[in-house]
C-alpha positions as CSV (number, residue, x, y, z in Angstrom):
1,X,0.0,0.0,0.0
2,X,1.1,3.7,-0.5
3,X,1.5,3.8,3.1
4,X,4.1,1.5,3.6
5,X,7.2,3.2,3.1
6,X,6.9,5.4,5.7
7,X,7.6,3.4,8.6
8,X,10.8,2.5,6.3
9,X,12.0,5.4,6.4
10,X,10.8,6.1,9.9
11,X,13.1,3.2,11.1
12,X,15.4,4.3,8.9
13,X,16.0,7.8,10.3
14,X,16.5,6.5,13.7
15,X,19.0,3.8,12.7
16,X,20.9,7.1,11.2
17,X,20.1,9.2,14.6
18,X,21.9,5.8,16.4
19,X,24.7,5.7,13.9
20,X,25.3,9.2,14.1
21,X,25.3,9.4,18.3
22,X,27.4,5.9,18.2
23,X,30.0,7.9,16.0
24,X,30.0,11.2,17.6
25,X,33.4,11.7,19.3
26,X,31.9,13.3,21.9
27,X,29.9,10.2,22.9
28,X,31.8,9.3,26.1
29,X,31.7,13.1,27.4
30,X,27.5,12.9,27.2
31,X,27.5,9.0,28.8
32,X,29.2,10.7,31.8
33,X,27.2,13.7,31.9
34,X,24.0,11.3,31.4
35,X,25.7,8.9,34.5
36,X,26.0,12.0,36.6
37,X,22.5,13.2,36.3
38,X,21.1,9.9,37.6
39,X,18.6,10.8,34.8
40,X,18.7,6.7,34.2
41,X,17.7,6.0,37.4
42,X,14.9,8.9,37.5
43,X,13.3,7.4,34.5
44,X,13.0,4.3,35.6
45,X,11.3,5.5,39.4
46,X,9.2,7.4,37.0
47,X,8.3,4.3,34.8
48,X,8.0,1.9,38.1
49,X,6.1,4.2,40.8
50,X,2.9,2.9,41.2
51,X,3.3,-0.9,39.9
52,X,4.0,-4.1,42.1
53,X,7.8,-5.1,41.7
54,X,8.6,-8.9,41.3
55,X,9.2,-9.2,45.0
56,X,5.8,-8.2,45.8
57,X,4.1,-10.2,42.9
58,X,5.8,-13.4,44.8
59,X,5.1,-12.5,48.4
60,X,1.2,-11.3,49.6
61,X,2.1,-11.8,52.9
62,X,4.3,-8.7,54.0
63,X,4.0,-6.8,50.6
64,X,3.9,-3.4,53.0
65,X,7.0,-4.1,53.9
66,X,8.7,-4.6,50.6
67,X,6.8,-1.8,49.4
68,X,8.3,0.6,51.8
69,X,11.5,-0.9,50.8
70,X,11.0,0.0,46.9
71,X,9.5,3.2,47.9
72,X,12.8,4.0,49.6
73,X,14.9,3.3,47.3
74,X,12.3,5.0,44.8
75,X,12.8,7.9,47.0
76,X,16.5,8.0,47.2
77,X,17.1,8.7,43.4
78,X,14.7,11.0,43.5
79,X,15.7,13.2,45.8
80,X,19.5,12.2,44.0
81,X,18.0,13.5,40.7
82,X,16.5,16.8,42.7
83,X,19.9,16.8,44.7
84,X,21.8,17.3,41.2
85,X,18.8,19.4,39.7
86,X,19.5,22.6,42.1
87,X,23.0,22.2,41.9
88,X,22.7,22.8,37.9
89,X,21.6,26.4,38.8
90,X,25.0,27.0,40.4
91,X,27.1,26.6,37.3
92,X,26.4,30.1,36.1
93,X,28.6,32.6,35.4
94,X,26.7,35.4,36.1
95,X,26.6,34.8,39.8
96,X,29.3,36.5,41.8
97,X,31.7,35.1,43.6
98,X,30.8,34.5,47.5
99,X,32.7,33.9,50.6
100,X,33.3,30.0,51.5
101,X,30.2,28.3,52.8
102,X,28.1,31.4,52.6
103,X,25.3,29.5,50.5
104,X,24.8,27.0,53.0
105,X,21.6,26.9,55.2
106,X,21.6,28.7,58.2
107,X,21.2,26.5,61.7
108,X,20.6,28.4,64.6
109,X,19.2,25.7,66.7
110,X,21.5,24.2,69.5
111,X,23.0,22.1,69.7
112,X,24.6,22.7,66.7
113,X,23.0,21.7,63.4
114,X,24.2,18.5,60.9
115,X,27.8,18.9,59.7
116,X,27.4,20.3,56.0
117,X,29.9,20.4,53.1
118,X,29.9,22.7,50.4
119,X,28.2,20.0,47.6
120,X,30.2,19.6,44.3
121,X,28.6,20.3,41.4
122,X,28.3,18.1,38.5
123,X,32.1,16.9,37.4
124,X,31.6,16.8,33.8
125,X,35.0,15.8,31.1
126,X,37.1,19.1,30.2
127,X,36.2,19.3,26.9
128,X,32.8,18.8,27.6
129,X,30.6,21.8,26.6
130,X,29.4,24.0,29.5
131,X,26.1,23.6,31.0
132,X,24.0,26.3,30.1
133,X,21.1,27.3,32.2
134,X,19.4,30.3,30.8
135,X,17.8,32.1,33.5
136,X,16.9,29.5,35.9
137,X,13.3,29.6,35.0
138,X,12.8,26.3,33.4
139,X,14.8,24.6,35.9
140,X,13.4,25.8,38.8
141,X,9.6,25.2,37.6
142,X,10.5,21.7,37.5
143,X,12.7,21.1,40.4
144,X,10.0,23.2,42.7
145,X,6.9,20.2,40.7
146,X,9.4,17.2,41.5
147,X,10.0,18.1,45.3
148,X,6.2,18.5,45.7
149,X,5.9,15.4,44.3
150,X,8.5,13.9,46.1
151,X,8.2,15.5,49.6
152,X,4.9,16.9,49.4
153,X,3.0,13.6,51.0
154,X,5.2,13.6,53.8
155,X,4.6,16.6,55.4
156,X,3.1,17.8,59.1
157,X,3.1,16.1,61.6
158,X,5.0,12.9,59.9
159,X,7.0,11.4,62.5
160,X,8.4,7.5,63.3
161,X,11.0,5.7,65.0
162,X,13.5,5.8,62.5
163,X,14.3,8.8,60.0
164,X,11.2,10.6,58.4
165,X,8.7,7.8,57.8
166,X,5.1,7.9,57.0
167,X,3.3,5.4,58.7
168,X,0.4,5.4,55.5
169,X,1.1,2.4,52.6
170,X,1.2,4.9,50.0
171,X,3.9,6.9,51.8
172,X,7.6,7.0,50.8
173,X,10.3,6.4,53.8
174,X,13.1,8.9,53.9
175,X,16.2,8.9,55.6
176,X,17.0,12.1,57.6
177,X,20.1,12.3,56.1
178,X,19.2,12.6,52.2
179,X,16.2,14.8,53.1
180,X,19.2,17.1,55.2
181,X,21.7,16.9,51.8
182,X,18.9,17.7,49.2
183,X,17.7,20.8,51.4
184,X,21.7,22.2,51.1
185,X,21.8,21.4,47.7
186,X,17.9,23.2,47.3
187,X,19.5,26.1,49.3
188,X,22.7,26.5,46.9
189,X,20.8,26.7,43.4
190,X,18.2,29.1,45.3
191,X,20.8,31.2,46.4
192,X,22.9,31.2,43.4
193,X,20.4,31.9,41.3
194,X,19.2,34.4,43.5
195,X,22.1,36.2,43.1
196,X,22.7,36.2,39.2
197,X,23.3,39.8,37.8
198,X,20.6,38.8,35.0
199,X,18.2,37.6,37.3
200,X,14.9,38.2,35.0
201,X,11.4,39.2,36.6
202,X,10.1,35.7,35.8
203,X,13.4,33.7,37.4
204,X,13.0,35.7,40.2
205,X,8.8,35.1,40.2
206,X,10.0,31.5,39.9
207,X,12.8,31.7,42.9
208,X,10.3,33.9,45.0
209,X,7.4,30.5,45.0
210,X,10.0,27.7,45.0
211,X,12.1,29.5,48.3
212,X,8.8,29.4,50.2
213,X,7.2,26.1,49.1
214,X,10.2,24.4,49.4
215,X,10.7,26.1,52.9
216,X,7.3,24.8,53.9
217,X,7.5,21.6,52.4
218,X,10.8,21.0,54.3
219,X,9.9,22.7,57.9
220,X,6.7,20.4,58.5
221,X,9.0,17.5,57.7
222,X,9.6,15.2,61.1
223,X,12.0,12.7,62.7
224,X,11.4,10.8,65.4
225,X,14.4,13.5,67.0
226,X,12.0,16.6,66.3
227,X,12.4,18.6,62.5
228,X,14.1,17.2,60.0
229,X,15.3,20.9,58.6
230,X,16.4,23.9,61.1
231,X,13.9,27.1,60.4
232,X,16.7,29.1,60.2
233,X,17.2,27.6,56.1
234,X,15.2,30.3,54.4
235,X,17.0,33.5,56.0
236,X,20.2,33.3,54.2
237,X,17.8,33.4,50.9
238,X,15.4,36.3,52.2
239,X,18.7,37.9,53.5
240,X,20.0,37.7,49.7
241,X,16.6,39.5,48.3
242,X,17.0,42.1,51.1
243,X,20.1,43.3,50.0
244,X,19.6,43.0,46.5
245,X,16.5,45.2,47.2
246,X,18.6,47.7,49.0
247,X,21.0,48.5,45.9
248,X,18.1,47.7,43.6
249,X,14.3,49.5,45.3
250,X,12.7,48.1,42.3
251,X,13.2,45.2,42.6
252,X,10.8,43.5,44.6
253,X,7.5,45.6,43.1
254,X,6.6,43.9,40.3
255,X,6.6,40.8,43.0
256,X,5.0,42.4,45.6
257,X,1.4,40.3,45.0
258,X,3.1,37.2,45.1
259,X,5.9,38.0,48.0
260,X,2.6,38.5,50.6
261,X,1.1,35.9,49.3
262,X,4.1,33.2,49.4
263,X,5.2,34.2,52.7
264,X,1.8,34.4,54.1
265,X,1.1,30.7,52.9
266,X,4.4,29.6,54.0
267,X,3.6,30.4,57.6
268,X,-0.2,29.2,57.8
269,X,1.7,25.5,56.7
270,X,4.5,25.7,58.5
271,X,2.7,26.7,61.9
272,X,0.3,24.2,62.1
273,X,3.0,21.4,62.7
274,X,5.8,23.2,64.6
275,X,6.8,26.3,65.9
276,X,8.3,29.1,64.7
277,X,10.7,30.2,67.4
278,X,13.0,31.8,65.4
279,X,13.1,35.9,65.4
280,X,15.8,36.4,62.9
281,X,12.9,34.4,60.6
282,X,10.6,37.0,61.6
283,X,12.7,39.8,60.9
284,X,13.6,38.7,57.4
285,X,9.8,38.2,56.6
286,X,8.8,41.7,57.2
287,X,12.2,42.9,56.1
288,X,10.8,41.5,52.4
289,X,7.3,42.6,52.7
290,X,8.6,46.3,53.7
291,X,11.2,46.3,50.9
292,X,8.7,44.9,48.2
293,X,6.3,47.5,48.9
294,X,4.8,49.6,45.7
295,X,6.1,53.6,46.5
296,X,6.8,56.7,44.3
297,X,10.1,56.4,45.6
298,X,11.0,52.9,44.3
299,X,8.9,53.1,41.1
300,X,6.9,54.9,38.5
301,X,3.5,54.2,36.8
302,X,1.0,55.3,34.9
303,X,-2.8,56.8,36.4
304,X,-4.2,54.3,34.4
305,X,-3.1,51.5,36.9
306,X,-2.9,53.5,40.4
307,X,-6.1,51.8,41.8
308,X,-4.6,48.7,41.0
309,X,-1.5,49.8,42.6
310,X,-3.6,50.9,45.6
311,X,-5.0,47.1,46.3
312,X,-1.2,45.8,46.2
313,X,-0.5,48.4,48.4
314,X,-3.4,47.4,51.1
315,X,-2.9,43.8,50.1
316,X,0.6,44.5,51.2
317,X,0.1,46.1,54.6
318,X,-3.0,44.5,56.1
319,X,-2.4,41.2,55.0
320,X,1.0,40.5,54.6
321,X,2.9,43.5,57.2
322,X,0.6,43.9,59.9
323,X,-0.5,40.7,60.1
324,X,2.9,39.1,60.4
325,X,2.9,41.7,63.4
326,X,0.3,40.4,65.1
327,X,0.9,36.6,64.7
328,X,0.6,34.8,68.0
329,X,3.8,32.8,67.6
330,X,6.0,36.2,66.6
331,X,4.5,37.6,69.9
332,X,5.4,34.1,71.8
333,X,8.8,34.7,70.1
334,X,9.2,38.0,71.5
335,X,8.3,36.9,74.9
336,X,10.7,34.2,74.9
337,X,13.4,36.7,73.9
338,X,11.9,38.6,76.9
339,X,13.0,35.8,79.6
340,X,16.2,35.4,77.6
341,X,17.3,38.7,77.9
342,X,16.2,39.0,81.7
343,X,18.2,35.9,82.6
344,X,21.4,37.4,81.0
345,X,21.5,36.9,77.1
346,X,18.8,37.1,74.3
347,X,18.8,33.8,72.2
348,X,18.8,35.5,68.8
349,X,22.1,37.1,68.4
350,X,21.8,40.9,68.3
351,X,18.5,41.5,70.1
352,X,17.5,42.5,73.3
353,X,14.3,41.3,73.3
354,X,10.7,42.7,72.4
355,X,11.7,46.4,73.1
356,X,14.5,46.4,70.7
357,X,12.2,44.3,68.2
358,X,9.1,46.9,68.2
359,X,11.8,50.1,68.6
360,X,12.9,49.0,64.9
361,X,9.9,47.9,63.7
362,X,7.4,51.3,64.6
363,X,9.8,53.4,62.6
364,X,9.8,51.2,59.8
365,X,6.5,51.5,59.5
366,X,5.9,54.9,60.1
367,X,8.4,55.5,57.4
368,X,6.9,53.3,55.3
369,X,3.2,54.9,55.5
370,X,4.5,58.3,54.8
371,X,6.0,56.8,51.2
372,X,3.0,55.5,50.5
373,X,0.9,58.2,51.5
374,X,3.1,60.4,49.1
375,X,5.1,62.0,51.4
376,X,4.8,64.9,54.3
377,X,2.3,66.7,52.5
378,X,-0.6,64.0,53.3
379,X,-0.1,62.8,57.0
380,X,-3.9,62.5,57.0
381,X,-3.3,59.4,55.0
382,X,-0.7,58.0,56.6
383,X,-1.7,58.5,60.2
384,X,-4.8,56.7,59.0
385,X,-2.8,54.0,57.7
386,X,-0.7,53.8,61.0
387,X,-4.0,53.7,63.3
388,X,-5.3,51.2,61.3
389,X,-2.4,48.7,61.6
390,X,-2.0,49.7,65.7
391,X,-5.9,48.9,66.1
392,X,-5.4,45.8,64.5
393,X,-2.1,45.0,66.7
394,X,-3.8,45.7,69.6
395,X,-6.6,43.7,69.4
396,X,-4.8,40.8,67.6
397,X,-2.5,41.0,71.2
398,X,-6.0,41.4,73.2
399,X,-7.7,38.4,71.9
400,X,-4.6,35.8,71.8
401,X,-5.6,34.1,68.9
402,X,-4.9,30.5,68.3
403,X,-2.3,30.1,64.6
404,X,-5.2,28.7,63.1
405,X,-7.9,31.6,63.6
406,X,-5.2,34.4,62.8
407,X,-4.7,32.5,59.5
408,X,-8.3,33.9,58.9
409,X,-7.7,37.1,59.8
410,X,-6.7,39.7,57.1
């Protein structure tokens, strides 16, 4: 029939893409680039996940436990393949050069955290061509989809006796240790790419929502010794924003809908399994929400758009400053910073307790509603906009809300 040639010549052209690939010289450099990836291995979880091994096909009786078993090691190269995933964001050149260690998580909690080592990157042949990673984008949309996938079923409130297991069938097992290594190598593409001098607006969209799902995804994560990840991991990437916002005001605008929005999210998870104890976590929140704040003074636009402006601008302060403000674990956290400093030292380096906290913060904010009110010639505005958010503090600290009914309010 006149059809049949084409699957000739179908076959035909892939015997030629074979022949070609099984003559290219540099054959050998992409077989150990392929072997480094683990992408093998990742296929075949990929393939597998979901259908009954050999093992299990032979044996009824006990088939949970050969299941956790293959879900394990299903578990292991995936978190391999997301290991060497983030660490592909560090091979840019664009990124400036940074003190030793200085992209490794932060781990405030005593005693003192796991011992972490700067993780190598991908050792590809010399004449191997560079890996190029545009912007970040690309990768990070699917490294942020893959650790949902991988770590999102096993999060508050998971605990066991060894490493963090789920105690559900249809859960994977991890060992604390990998879950510990892929959260430095997460932390190192983040804060590389974080860093890049081309950082584009949808990169750092991208970086923005996989920094604070990640975070969450990693700080409701249990071991049978408490959290698997210290809360101190997502300062060191705020911190980077911050000071990228200082030299750059504009930055963080065009983000501003999505940076109250991400962090709000990331503490309504994260507080309904553990604590958040931290202050220097605290700081770095509002620090992000103050600096990504739509003002004359860090950007222009049209009339056409100010009332949209204006809802990013409430959005912004009611729900993402002042509510931070008056969470009931911030104002736990100040307390305990309270005792600290009465029994001779505060616990977060550099504070003094709540005094020092609110005698930065009030400023901040009465700063901040005078840029948005357009400066000293309309203080009605502003003081509205500071009596507003001292009401709401006030009554927030009156009524003691439970985490879960202040992640209503707003």
């Amino acid at each position: 029939s006149p059809a049949a040639p084409a699957p000739a010549e179908a076959v035909g052209h892939c015997h030629s893409e074979e022949a070609s690939l099984q003559d290219n010289p540099l054959r050998p450099q992409i077989e150990v680039a392929f072997e480094a990836c683990s992408l093998d291995a990742f296929t075949r979880v990929l393939v597998n996940t979901g259908h009954p091994g050999e093992e299990q096909l032979e044996a009824a009786e006990g088939a949970e436990v050969e299941q956790g078993k293959g879900r394990g090691a299903a578990a292991q190269v995936l978190l391999n393949y997301l290991c060497a995933l983030f660490l592909a964001l560090r091979c840019s050149a664009s990124c400036p050069k940074i003190p030793k260690d200085q992209d490794l998580p932060w781990w405030p909690e005593p005693p003192t955290g796991p011992s972490f080592s700067p993780p190598q990157a991908l050792q590809l042949p010399k004449r191997a061509l560079a890996l190029n990673v545009f912007d970040g984008y690309e990768t990070l949309r699917l490294a942020l989809r893959l650790t949902q996938v991988a770590l999102g079923g096993a999060g508050a409130g998971t605990t066991a006796a060894e490493g963090c297991t789920a105690s559900a069938a249809s859960s994977p097992i991890w060992e604390p240790t990998a879950v510990q290594e892929f959260a430095v190598c997460a932390h190192v593409g983040l804060f590389h790419t974080l860093r890049r001098s081309d950082l584009s607006e949808r990169a750092l969209r991208a970086g923005m929502a996989t920094l604070f799902q990640v975070a969450a995804t990693l700080l409701t994560l249990q071991t049978a010794q408490g959290p698997a990840v210290s809360t101190g991991w997502p300062v060191r990437l705020m911190e980077v924003l911050i000071r990228r916002a200082d030299g750059e005001p504009q930055m963080l605008v065009p983000v501003a809908r999505l940076c109250v929005e991400a962090s709000r999210n990331f503490v309504i998870e994260v507080t309904r399994s553990r604590v958040l104890d931290n202050l220097e976590l605290w700081r770095h929140l509002l620090l992000l929400q103050l600096k990504a704040m739509p003002t004359g003074a860090r950007a222009l636009w049209s009339s056409t758009i100010h009332r949209e402006v204006e809802v990013v601008q409430s959005q912004l302060w009611k729900r993402g400053i002042v509510w931070v403000l008056g969470h009931p674990q911030l104002l736990d956290c100040l307390g305990a910073e309270d005792i600290a400093a009465a029994k001779g030292g505060a616990s977060t380096p550099g504070t003094e307790g709540s005094g020092a906290f609110w005698g930065w913060v009030l400023p901040e904010l009465a700063t901040l509603a005078h840029e948005i009110a357009g400066g000293t010639s309309n203080r009605v505005m502003a003081m509205r906009l500071l009596l507003d958010a001292y009401g709401t503090l006030l009554l927030s600290i009156g009524r003691a809300p439970t985490p879960e009914e202040h992640a209503l309010a707003g």
